[in-house]
N, C-alpha and C positions, 0 to 999 in steps of 0.2 A: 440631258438631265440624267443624273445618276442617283441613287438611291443605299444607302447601303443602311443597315440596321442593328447595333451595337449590343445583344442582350446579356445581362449580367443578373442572377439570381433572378429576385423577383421584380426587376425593373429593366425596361427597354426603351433606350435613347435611338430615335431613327434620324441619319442624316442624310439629307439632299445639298447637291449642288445644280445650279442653275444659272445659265445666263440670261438674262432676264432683256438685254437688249431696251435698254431702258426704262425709269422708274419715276418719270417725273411727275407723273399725272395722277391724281388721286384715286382715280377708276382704275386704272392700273393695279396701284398697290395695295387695294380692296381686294381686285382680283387675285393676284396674288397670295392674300391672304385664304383665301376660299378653298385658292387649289393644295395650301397646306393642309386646312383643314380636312377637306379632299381624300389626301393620302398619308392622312395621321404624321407629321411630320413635325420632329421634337423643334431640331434646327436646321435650317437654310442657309446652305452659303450663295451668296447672288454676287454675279459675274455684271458687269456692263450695265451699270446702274444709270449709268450718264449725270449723277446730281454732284455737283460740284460742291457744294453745301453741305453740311455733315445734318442731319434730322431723324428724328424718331416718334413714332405714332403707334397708337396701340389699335387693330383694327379685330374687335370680338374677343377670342381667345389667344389674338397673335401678336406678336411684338415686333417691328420694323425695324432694326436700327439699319442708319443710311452714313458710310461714314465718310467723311471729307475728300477731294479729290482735286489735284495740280491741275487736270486737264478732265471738263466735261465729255472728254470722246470714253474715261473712263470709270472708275469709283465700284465700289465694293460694298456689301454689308451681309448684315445675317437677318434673319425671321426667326422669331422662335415662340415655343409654345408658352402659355402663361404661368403653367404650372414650376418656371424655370426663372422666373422673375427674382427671386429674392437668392438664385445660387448662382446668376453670373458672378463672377468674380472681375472678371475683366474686360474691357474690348477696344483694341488699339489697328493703328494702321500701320503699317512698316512703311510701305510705298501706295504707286497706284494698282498695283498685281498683288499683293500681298499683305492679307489682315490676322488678328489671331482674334479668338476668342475663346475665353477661360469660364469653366462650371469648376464647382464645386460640387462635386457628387453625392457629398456626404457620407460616403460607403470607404471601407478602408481601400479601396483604391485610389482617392488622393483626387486629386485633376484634373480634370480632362480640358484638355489645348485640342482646340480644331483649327488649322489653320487654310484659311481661303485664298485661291489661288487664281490670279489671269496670266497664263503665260504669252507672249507675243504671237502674233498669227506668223503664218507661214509667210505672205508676201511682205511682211514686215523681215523677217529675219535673213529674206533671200536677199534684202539690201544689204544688212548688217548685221551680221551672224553674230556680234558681241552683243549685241542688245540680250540674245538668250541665254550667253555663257554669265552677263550679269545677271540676269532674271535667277538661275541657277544658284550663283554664289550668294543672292541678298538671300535665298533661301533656304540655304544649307548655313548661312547665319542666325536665321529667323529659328530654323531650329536644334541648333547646339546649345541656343539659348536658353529652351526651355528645359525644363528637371525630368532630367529622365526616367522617374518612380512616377511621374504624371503620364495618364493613357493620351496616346496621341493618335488624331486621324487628319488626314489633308485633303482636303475636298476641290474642286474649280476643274475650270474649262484649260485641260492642259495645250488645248491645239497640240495635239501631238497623238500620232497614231504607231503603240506597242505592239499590235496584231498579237499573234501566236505565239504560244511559247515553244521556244528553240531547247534542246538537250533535255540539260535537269536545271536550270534556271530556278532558282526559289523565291525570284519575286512577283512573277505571275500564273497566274491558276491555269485553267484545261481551255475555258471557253472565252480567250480573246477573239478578236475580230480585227480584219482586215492585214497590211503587210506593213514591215515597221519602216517606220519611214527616218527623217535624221533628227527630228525632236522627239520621236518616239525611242530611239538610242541613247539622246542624254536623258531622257527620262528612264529611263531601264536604267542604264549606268548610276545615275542620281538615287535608285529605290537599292542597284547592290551595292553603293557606299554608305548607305545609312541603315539597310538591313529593313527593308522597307517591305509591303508586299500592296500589288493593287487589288483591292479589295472586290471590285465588282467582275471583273475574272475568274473567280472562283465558282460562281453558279452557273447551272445550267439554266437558262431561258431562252424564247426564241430569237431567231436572230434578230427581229423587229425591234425587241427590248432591249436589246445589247446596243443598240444604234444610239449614236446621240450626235448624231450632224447628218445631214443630208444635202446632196448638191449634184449638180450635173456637169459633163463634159461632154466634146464634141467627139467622135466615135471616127475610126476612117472614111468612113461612107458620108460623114456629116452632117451625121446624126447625133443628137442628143442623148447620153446614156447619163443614167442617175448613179449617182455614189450614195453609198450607204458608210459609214466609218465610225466607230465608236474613240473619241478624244474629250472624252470628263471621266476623268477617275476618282475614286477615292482610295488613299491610302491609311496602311496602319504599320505600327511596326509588326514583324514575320514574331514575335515571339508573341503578341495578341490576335491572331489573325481567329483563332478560333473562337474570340468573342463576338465574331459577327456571324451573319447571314441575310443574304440580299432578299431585294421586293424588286418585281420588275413593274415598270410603269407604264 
């Protein structure tokens, strides 16, 4: 889960990404709605939704949308706060990994596109490495699409771990975590072709908060060690990056 926080004059847009690990259950998306509430959160990108149905519900102050999906292993949507009700402008699917959603700010900065993201897991692309390099291209289409004068953020579960920043690198901050792995490389490569920067890098928090997957392996003695790794980013372009500032979770 990632958290990044967008503030501009006197209003501040805060954005999460989550994989939600399915949504099909009413209690569920109640709870979900709470834990927005929870941690003041404008909009929600949600990862592995599992509803193959596209639906929408409004639960208190929050707004569900659930959007369609080829395959219930996948599907996408957003939550958002109520107060945002009458300025979406937009909200489409490109595929099962990638959605957009369009505000209308009403501030002379125009538009704001947040685009949601499921990149392929790792034992998927250890079969077929083109599954990512497409995942990549539908997304480097998804946003040459959009207007450039419009503020842009990309939120989701990239499965892909950037670690540390190497040299003088300008698309990642001081406080990544963990070592870059080979979706963490086209994701770095993917942030310096498009002049990107990953947003939640940039603060200092502990490493607990930087975390956002958790998992174990078997050690030489054959023993169980925990992995800690952080692979949910969110992205802005490097010429907005100072309109943000994180919350750790």
């Amino acid at each position: 889960m990632s958290d990044i926080t967008q503030a501009k004059q006197s209003y501040e847009l805060s954005i999460m990404s989550f994989n939600v690990r399915g949504l099909k259950s009413t209690w569920k998306q109640h709870a979900l709605s709470e834990d927005r509430k929870k941690y003041r959160i404008s909009v929600g990108c949600l990862q592995e939704t599992k509803v193959k149905l596209g639906d929408e519900q409004v639960y208190g102050d929050y707004r569900l949308i659930l959007l369609p999906s080829e395959c219930g292993h996948y599907g996408q949507g957003f939550v958002t706060h109520k107060h945002l009700s009458t300025c979406i402008h937009r909200c489409w699917r490109i595929t099962n990994r990638i959605s957009v959603l369009q505000i209308n700010t009403g501030h002379k900065s125009g538009m704001l596109s947040i685009i949601n993201v499921y990149a392929p897991q790792s034992g998927r692309i250890a079969k077929n490495l083109d599954e990512l390099d497409s995942f990549y291209e539908e997304l480097a289409r998804t946003l040459t699409s959009l207007e450039d004068l419009s503020i842009l953020f990309i939120a989701g579960d990239w499965n892909a771990t950037v670690g540390i920043r190497s040299g003088d690198e300008q698309f990642i901050g001081r406080y990544g975590r963990g070592y870059r792995n080979l979706p963490g490389t086209l994701l770095a490569h993917f942030c310096e072709t498009f002049s990107l920067f990953l947003c939640n890098t940039a603060f200092c928090h502990a490493a607990r908060h930087r975390t956002t997957w958790t998992g174990s392996r078997t050690n030489g003695a054959g023993e169980p060690t925990s992995i800690y790794n952080q692979i949910d980013y969110i992205l802005c372009r490097q010429t907005d990056k100072a309109r943000t500032h994180g919350n750790s979770l």
